[in-house]
DRENZA-769925 format. One record per atom (N, C-alpha, C): residue number from 1; atom name; x, y, z. Coordinates in nm, 3 decimals, decimal comma. Example, Ala and Ser with C-alpha at 12.3 -4.5 7.8 and 13.67 -1.06 7.14 Angstrom:
residues 2
@pos:1&site:N&x:1,319&y:-0,569&z:0,780 $
@pos:1&site:CA&x:1,230&y:-0,450&z:0,780 $
@pos:1&site:C&x:1,320&y:-0,330&z:0,780 $
@pos:2&site:N&x:1,285&y:-0,225&z:0,708 $
@pos:2&site:CA&x:1,367&y:-0,106&z:0,714 $
@pos:2&site:C&x:1,290&y:0,003&z:0,787 $
***
This chain:
residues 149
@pos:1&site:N&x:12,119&y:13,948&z:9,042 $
@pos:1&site:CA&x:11,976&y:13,934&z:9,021 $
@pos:1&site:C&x:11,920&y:14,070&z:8,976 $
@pos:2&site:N&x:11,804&y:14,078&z:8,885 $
@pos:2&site:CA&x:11,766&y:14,187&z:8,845 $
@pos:2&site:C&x:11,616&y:14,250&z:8,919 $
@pos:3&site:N&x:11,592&y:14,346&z:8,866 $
@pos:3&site:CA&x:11,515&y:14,436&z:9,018 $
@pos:3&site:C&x:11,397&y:14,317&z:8,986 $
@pos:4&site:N&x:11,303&y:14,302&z:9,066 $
@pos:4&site:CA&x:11,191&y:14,240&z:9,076 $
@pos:4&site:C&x:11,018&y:14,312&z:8,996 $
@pos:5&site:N&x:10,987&y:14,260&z:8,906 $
@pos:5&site:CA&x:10,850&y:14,286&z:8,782 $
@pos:5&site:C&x:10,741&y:14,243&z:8,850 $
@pos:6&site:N&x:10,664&y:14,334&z:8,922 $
@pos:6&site:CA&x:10,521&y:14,268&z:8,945 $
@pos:6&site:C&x:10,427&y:14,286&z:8,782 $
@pos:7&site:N&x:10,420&y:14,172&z:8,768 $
@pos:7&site:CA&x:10,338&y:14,133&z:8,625 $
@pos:7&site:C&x:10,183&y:14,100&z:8,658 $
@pos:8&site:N&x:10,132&y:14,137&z:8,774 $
@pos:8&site:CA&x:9,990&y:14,067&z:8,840 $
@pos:8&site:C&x:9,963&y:13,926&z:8,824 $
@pos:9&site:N&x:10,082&y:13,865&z:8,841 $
@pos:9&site:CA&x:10,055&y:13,696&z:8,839 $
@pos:9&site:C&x:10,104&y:13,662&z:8,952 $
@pos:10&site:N&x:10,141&y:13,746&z:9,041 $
@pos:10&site:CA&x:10,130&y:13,682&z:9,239 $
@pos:10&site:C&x:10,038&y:13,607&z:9,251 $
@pos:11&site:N&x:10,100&y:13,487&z:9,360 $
@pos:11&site:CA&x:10,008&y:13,407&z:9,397 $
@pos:11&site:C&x:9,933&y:13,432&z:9,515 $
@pos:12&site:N&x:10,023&y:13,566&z:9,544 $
@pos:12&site:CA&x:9,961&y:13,623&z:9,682 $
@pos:12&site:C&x:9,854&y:13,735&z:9,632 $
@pos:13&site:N&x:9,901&y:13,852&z:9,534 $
@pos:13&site:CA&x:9,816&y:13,938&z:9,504 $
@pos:13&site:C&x:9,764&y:13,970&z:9,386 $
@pos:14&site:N&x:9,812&y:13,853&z:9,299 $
@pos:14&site:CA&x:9,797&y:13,922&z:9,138 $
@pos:14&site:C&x:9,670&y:13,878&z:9,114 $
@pos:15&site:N&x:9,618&y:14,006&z:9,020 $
@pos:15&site:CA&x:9,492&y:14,017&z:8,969 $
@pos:15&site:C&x:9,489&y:13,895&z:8,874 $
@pos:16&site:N&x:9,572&y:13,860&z:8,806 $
@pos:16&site:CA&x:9,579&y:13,780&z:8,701 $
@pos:16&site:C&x:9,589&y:13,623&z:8,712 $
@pos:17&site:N&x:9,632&y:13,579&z:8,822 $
@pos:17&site:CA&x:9,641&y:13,484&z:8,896 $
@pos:17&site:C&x:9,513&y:13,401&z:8,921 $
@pos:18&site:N&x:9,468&y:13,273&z:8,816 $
@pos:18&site:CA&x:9,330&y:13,275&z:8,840 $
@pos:18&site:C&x:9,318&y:13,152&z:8,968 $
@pos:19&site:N&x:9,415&y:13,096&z:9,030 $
@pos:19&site:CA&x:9,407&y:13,003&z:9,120 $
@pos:19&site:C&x:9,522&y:13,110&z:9,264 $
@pos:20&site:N&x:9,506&y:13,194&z:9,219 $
@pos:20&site:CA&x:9,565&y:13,328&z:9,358 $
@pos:20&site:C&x:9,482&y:13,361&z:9,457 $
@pos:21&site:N&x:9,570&y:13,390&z:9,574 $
@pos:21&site:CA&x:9,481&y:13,463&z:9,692 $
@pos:21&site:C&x:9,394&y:13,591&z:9,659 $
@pos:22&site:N&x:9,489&y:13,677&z:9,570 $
@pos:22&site:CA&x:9,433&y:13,817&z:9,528 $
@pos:22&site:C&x:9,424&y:13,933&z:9,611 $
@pos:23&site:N&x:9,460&y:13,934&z:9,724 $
@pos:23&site:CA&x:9,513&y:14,018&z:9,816 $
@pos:23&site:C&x:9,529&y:14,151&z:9,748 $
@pos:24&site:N&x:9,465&y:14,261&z:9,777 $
@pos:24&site:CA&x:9,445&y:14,407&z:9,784 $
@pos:24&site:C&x:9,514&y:14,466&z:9,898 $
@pos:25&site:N&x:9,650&y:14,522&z:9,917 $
@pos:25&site:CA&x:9,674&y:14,576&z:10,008 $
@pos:25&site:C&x:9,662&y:14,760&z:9,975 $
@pos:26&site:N&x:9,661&y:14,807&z:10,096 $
@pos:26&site:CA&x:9,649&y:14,967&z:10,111 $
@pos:26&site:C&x:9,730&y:15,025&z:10,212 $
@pos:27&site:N&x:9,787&y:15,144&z:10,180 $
@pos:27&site:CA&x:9,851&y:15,180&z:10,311 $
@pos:27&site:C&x:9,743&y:15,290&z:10,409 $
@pos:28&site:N&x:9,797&y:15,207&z:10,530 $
@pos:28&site:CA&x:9,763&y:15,326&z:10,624 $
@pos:28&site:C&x:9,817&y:15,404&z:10,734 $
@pos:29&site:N&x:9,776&y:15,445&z:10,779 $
@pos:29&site:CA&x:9,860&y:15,536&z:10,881 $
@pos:29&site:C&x:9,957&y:15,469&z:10,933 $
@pos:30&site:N&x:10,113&y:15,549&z:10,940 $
@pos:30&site:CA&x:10,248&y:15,478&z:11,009 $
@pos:30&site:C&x:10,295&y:15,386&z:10,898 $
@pos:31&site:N&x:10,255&y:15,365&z:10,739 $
@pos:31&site:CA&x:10,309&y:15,286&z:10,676 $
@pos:31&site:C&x:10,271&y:15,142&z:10,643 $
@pos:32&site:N&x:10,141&y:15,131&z:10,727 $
@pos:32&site:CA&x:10,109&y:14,990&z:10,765 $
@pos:32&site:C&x:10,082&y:14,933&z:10,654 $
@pos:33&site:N&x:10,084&y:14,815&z:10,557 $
@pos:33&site:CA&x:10,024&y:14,752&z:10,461 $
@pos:33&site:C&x:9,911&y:14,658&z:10,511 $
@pos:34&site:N&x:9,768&y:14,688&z:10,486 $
@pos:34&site:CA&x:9,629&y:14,635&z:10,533 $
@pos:34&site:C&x:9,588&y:14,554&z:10,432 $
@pos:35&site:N&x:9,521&y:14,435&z:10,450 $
@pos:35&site:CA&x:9,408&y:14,356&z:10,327 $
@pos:35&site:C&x:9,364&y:14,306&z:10,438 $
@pos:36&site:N&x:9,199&y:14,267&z:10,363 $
@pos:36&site:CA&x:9,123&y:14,193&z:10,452 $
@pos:36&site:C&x:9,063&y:14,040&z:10,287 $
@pos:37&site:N&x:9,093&y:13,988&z:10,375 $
@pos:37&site:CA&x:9,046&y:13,866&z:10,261 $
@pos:37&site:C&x:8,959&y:13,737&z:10,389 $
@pos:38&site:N&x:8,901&y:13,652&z:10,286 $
@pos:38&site:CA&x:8,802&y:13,524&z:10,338 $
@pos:38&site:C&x:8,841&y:13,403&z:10,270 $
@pos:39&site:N&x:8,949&y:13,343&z:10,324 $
@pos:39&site:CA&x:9,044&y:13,190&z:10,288 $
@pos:39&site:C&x:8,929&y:13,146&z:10,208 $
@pos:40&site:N&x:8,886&y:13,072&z:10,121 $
@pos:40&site:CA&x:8,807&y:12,970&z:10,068 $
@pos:40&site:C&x:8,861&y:12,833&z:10,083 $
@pos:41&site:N&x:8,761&y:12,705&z:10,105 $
@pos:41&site:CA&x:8,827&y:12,609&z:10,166 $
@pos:41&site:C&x:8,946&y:12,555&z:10,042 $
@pos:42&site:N&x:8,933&y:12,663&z:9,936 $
@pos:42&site:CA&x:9,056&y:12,607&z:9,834 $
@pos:42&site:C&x:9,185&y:12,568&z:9,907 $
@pos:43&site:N&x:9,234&y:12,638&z:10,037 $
@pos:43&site:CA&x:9,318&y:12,675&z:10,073 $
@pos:43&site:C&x:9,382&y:12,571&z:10,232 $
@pos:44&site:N&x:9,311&y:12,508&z:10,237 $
@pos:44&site:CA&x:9,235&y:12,414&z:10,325 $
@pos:44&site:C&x:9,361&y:12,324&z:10,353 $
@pos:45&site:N&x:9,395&y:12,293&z:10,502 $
@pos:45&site:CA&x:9,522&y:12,231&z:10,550 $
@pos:45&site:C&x:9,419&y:12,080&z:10,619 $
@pos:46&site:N&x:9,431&y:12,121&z:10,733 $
@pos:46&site:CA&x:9,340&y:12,007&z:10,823 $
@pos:46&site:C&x:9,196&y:12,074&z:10,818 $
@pos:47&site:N&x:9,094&y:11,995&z:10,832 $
@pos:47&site:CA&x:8,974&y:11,998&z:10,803 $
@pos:47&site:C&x:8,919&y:12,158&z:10,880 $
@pos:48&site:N&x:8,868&y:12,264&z:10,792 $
@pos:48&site:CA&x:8,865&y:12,363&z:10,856 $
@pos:48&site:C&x:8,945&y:12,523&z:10,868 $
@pos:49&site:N&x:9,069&y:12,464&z:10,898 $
@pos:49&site:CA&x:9,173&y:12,548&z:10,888 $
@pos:49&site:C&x:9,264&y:12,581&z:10,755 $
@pos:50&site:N&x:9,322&y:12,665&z:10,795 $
@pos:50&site:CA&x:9,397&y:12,705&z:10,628 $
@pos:50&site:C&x:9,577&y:12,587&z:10,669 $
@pos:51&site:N&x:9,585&y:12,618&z:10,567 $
@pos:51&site:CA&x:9,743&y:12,510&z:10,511 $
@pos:51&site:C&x:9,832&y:12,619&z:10,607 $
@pos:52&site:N&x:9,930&y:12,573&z:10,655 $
@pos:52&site:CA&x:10,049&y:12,668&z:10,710 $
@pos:52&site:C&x:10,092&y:12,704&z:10,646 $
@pos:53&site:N&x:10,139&y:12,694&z:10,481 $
@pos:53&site:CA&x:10,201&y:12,796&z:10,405 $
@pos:53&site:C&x:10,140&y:12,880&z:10,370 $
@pos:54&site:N&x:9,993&y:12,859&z:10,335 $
@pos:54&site:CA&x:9,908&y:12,994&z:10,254 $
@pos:54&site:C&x:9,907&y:13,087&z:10,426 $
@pos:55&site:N&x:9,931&y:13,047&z:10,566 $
@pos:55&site:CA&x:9,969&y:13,145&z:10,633 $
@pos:55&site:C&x:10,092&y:13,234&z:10,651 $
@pos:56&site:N&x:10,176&y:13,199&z:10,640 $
@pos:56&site:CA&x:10,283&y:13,194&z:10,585 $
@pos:56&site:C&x:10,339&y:13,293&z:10,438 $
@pos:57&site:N&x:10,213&y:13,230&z:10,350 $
@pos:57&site:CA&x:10,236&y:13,364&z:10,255 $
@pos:57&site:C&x:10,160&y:13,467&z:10,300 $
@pos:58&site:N&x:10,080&y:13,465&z:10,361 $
@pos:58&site:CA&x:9,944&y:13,570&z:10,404 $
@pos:58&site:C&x:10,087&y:13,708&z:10,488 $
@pos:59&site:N&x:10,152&y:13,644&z:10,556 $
@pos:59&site:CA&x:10,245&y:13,717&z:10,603 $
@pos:59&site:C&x:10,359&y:13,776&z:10,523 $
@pos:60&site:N&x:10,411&y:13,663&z:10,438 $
@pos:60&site:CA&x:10,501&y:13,735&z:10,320 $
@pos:60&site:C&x:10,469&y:13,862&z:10,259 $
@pos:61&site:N&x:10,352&y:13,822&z:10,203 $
@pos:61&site:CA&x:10,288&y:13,880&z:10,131 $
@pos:61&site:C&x:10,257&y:14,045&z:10,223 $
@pos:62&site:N&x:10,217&y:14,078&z:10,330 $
@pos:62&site:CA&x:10,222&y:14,172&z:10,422 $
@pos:62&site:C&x:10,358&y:14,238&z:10,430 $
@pos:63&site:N&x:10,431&y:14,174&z:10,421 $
@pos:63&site:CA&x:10,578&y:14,201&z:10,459 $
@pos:63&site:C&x:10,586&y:14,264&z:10,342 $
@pos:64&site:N&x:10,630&y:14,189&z:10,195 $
@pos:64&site:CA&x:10,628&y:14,292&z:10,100 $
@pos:64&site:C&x:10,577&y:14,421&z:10,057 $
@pos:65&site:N&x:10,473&y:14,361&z:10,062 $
@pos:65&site:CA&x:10,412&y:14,515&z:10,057 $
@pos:65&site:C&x:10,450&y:14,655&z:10,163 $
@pos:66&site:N&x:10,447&y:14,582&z:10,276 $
@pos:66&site:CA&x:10,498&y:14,713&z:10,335 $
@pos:66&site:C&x:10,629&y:14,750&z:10,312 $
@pos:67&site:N&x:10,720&y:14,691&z:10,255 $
@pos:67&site:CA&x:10,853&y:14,728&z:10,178 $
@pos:67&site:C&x:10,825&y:14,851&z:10,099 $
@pos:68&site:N&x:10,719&y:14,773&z:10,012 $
@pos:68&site:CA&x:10,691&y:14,846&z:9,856 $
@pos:68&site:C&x:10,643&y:14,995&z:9,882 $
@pos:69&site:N&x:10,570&y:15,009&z:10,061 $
@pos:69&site:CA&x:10,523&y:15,136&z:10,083 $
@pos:69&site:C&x:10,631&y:15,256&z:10,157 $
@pos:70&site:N&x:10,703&y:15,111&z:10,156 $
@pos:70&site:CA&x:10,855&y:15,229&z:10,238 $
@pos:70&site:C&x:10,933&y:15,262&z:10,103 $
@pos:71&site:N&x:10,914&y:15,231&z:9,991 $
@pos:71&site:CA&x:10,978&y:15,258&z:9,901 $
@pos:71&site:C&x:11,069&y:15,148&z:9,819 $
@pos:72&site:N&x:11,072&y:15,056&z:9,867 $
@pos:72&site:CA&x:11,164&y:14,932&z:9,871 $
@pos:72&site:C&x:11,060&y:14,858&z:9,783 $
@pos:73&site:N&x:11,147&y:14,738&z:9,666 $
@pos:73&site:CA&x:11,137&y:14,608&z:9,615 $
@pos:73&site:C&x:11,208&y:14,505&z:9,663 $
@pos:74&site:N&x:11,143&y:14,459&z:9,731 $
@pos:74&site:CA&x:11,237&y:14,376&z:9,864 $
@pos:74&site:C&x:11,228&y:14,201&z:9,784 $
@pos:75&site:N&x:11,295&y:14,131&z:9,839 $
@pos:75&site:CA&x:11,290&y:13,966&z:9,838 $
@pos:75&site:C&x:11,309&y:13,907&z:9,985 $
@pos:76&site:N&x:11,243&y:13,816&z:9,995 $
@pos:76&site:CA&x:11,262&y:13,768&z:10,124 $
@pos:76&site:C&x:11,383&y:13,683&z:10,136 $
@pos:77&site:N&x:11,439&y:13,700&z:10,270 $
@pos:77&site:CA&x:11,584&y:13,663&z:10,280 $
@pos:77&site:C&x:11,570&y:13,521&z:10,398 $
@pos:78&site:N&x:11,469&y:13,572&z:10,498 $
@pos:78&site:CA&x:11,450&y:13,520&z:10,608 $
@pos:78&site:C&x:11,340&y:13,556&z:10,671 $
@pos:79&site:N&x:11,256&y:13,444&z:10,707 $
@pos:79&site:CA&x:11,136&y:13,494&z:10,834 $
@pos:79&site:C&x:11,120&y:13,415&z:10,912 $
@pos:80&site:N&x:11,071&y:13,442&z:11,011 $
@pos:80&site:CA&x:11,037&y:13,361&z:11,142 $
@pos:80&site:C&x:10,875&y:13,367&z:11,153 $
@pos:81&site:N&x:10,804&y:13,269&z:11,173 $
@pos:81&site:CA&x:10,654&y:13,267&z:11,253 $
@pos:81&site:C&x:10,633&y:13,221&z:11,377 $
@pos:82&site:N&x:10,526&y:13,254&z:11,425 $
@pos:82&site:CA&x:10,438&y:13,188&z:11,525 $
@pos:82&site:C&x:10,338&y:13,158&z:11,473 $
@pos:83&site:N&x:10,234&y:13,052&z:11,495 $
@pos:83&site:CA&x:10,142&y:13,048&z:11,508 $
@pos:83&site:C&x:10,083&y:13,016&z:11,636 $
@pos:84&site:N&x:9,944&y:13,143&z:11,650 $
@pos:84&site:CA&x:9,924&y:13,122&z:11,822 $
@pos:84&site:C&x:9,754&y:13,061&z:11,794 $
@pos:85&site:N&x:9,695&y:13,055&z:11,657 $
@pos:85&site:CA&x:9,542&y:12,972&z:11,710 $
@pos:85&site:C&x:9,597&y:12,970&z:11,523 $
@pos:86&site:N&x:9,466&y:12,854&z:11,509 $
@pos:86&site:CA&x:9,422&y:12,793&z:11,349 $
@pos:86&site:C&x:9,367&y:12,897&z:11,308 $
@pos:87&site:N&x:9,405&y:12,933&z:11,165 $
@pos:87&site:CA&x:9,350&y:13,004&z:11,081 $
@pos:87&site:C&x:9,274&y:12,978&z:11,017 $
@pos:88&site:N&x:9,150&y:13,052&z:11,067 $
@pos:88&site:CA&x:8,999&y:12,923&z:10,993 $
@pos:88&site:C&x:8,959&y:12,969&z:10,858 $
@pos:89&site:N&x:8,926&y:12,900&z:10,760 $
@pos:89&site:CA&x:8,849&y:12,936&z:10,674 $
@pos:89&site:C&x:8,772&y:12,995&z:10,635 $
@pos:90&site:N&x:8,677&y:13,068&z:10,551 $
@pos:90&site:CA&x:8,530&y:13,111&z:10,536 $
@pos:90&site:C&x:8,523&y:13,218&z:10,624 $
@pos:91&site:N&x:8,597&y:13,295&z:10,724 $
@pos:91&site:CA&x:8,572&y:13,383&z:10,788 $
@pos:91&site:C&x:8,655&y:13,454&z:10,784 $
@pos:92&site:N&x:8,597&y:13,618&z:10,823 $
@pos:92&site:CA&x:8,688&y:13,743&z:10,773 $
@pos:92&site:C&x:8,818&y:13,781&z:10,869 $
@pos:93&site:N&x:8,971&y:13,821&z:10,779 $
@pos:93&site:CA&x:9,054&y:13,794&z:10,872 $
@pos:93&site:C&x:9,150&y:13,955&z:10,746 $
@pos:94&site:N&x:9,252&y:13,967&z:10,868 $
@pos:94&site:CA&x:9,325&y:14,117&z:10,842 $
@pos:94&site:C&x:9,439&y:14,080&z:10,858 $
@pos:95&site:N&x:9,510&y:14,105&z:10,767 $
@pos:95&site:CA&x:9,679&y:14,092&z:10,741 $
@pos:95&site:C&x:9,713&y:14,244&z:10,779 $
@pos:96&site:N&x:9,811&y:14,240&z:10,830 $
@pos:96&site:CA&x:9,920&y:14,350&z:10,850 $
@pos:96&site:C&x:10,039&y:14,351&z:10,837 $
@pos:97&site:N&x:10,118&y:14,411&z:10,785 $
@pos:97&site:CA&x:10,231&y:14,423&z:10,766 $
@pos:97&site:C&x:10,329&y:14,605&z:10,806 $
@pos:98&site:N&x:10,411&y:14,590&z:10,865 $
@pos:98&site:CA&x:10,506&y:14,718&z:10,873 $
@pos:98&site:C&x:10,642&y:14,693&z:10,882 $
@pos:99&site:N&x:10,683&y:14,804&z:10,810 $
@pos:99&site:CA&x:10,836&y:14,794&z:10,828 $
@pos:99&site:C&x:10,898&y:14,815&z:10,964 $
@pos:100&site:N&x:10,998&y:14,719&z:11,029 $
@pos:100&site:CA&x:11,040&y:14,750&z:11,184 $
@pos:100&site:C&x:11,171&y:14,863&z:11,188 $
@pos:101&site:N&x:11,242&y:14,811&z:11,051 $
@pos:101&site:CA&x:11,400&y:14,870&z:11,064 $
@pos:101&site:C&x:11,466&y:14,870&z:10,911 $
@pos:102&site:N&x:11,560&y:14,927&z:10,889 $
@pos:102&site:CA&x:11,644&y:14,942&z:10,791 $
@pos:102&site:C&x:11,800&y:14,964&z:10,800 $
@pos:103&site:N&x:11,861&y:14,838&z:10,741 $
@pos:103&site:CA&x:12,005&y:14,878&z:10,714 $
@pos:103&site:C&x:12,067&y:14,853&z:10,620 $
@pos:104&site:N&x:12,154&y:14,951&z:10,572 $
@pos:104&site:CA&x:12,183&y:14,947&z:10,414 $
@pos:104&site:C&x:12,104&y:14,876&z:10,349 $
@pos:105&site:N&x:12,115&y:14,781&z:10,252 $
@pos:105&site:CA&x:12,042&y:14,708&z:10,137 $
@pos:105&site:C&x:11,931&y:14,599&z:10,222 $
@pos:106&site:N&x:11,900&y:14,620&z:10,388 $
@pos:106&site:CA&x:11,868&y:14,521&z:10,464 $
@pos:106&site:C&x:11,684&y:14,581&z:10,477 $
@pos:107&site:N&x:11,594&y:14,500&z:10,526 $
@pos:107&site:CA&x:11,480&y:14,577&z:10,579 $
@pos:107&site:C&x:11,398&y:14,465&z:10,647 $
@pos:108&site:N&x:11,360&y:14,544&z:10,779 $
@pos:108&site:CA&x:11,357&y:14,428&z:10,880 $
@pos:108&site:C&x:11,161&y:14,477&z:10,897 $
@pos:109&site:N&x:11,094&y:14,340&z:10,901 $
@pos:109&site:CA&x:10,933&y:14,389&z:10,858 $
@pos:109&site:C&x:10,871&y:14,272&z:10,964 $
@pos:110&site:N&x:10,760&y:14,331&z:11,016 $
@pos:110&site:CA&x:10,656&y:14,264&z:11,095 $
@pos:110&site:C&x:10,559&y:14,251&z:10,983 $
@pos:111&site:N&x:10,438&y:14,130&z:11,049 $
@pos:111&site:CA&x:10,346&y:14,093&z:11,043 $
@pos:111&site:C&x:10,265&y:14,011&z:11,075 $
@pos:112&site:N&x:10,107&y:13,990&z:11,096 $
@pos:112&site:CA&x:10,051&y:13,948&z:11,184 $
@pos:112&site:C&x:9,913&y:13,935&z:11,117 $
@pos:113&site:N&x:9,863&y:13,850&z:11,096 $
@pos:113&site:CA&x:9,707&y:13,756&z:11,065 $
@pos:113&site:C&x:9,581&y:13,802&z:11,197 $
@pos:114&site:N&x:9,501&y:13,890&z:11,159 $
@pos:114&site:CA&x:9,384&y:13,875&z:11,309 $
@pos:114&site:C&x:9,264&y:13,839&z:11,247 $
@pos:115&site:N&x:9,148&y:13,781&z:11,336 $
@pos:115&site:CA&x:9,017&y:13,783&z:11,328 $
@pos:115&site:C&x:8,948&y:13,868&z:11,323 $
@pos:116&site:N&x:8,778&y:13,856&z:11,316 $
@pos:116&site:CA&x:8,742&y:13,960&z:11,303 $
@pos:116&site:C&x:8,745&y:14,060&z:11,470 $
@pos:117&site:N&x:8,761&y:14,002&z:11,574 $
@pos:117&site:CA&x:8,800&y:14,038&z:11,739 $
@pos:117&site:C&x:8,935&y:14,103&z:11,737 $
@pos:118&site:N&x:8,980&y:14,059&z:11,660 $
@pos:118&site:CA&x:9,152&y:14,140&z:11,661 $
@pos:118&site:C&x:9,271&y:14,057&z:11,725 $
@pos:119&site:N&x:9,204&y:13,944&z:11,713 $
@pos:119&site:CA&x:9,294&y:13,840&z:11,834 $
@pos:119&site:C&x:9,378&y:13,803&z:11,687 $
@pos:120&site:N&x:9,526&y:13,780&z:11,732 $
@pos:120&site:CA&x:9,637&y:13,764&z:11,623 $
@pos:120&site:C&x:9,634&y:13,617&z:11,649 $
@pos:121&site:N&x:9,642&y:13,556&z:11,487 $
@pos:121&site:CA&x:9,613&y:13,398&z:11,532 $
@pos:121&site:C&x:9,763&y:13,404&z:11,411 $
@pos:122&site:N&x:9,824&y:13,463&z:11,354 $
@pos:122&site:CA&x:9,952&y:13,409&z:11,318 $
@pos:122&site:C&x:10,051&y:13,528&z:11,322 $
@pos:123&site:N&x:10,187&y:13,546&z:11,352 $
@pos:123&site:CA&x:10,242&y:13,703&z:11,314 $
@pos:123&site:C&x:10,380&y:13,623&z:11,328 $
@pos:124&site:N&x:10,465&y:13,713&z:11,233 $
@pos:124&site:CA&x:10,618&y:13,654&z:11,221 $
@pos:124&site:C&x:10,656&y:13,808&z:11,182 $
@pos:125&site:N&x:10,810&y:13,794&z:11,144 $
@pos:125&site:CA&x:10,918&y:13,910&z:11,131 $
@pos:125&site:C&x:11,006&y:13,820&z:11,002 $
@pos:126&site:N&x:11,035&y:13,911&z:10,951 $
@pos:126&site:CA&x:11,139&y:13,880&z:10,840 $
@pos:126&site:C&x:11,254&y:13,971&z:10,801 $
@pos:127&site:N&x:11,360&y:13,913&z:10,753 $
@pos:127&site:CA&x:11,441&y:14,020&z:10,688 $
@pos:127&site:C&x:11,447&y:14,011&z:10,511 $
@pos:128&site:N&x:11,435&y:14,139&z:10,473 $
@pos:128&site:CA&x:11,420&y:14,086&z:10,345 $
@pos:128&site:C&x:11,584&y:14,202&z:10,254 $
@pos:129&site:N&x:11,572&y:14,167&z:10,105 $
@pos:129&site:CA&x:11,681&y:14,257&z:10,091 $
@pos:129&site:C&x:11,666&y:14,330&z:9,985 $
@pos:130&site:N&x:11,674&y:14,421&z:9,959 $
@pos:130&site:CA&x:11,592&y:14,541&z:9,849 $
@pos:130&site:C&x:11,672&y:14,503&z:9,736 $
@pos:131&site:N&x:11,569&y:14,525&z:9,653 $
@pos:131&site:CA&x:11,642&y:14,493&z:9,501 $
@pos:131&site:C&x:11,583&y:14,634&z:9,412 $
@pos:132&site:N&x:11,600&y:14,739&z:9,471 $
@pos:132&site:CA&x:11,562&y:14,839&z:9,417 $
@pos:132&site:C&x:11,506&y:14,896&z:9,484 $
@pos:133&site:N&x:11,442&y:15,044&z:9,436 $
@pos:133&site:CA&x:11,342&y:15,087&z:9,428 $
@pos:133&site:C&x:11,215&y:15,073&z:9,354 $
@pos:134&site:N&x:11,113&y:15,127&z:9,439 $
@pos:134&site:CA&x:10,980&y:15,076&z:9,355 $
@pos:134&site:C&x:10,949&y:15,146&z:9,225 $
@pos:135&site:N&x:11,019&y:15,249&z:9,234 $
@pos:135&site:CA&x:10,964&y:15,327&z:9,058 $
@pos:135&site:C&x:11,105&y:15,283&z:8,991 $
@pos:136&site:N&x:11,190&y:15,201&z:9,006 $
@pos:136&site:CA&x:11,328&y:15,149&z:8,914 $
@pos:136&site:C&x:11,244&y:15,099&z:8,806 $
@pos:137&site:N&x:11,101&y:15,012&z:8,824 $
@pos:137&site:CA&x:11,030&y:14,962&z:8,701 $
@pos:137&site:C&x:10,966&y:15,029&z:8,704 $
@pos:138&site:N&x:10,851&y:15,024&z:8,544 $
@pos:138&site:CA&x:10,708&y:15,060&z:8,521 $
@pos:138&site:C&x:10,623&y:14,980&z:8,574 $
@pos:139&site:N&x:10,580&y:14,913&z:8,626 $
@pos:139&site:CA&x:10,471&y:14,798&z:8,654 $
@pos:139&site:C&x:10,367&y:14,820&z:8,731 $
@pos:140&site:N&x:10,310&y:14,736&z:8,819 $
@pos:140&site:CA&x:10,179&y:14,722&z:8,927 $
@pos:140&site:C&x:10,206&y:14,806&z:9,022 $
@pos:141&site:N&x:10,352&y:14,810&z:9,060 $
@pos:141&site:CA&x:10,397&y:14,841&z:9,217 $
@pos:141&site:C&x:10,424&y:14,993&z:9,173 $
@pos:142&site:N&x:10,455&y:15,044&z:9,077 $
@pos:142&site:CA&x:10,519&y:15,208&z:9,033 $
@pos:142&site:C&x:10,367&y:15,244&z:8,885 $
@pos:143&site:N&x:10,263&y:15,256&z:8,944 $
@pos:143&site:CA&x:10,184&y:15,276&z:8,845 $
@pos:143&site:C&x:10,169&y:15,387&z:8,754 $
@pos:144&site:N&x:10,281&y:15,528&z:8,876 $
@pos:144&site:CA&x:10,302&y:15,641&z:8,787 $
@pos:144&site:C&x:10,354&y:15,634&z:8,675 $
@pos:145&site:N&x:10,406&y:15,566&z:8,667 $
@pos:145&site:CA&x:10,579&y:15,555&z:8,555 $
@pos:145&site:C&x:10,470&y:15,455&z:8,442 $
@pos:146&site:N&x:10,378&y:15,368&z:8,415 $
@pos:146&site:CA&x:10,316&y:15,339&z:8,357 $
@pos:146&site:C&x:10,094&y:15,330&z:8,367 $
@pos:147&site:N&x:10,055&y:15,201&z:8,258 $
@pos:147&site:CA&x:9,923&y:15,212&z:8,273 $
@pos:147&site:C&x:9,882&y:15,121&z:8,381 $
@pos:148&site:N&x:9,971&y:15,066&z:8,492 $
@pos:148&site:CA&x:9,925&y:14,992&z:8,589 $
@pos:148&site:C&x:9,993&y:14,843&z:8,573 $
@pos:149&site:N&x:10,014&y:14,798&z:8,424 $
@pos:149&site:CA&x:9,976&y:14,686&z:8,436 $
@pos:149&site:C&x:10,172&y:14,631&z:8,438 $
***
């Protein structure tokens, strides 16, 4: 398989993506990968709540990124969730993501969905497996090496 092209057509973060989540992540202290986004009922499972996969990616999507801030172009290999309350709609909610561990070509990543209280209403772990480094391309993820896009 060849290294992985963010082209901004994620369905999790790409700008370009006109039916996408659009997710802005940032790093912060300890590595953490942060976004704060507001589900629209586009996203809508049982009346109210979000679909279990768009939670699901909400976490992927965390997970990668914090790869991308450890230096890594990761793919997901494997994850596990919980879900501990419904992820409601229309209201403001914080993805997190960090890297837990690393071995050889391996990288082992948390993440976790909160409210605006901080109460974690989804968080899982994954292993994912690097397909590079992040400046191996020019793209979204290595913006030095090009114009961003």
């Amino acid at each position: 398989m060849s290294v992985p092209v963010d082209d901004g057509r994620c369905f999790a973060c790409g700008p370009e993506n006109p039916i996408g989540l659009r997710l802005h992540f940032r790093r912060c202290d300890g590595g953490v990968a942060r976004a704060s986004t507001v589900l629209s009922p586009n996203f809508q499972g049982w009346r109210g709540i979000a679909h279990g996969g768009i939670a699901m990616a909400l976490l992927d999507e965390a997970m990668a990124h914090a790869a991308g801030f450890a230096g890594y172009r990761g793919v997901t290999a494997r994850m596990t969730v919980r879900f501990r309350r419904a992820l409601p709609l229309e209201v403001p909610l914080t993805i997190e993501g960090r890297l837990a561990w690393q071995r050889r070509g391996a990288l082992g990543l948390e993440a976790a969905v909160r409210d605006a209280e901080g109460h974690v209403l989804v968080e899982g772990e994954g292993t994912f497996v690097s397909m590079g480094s992040v400046d191996a391309v020019a793209d979204r993820r290595n913006p030095a090496a090009c114009d961003g896009r």
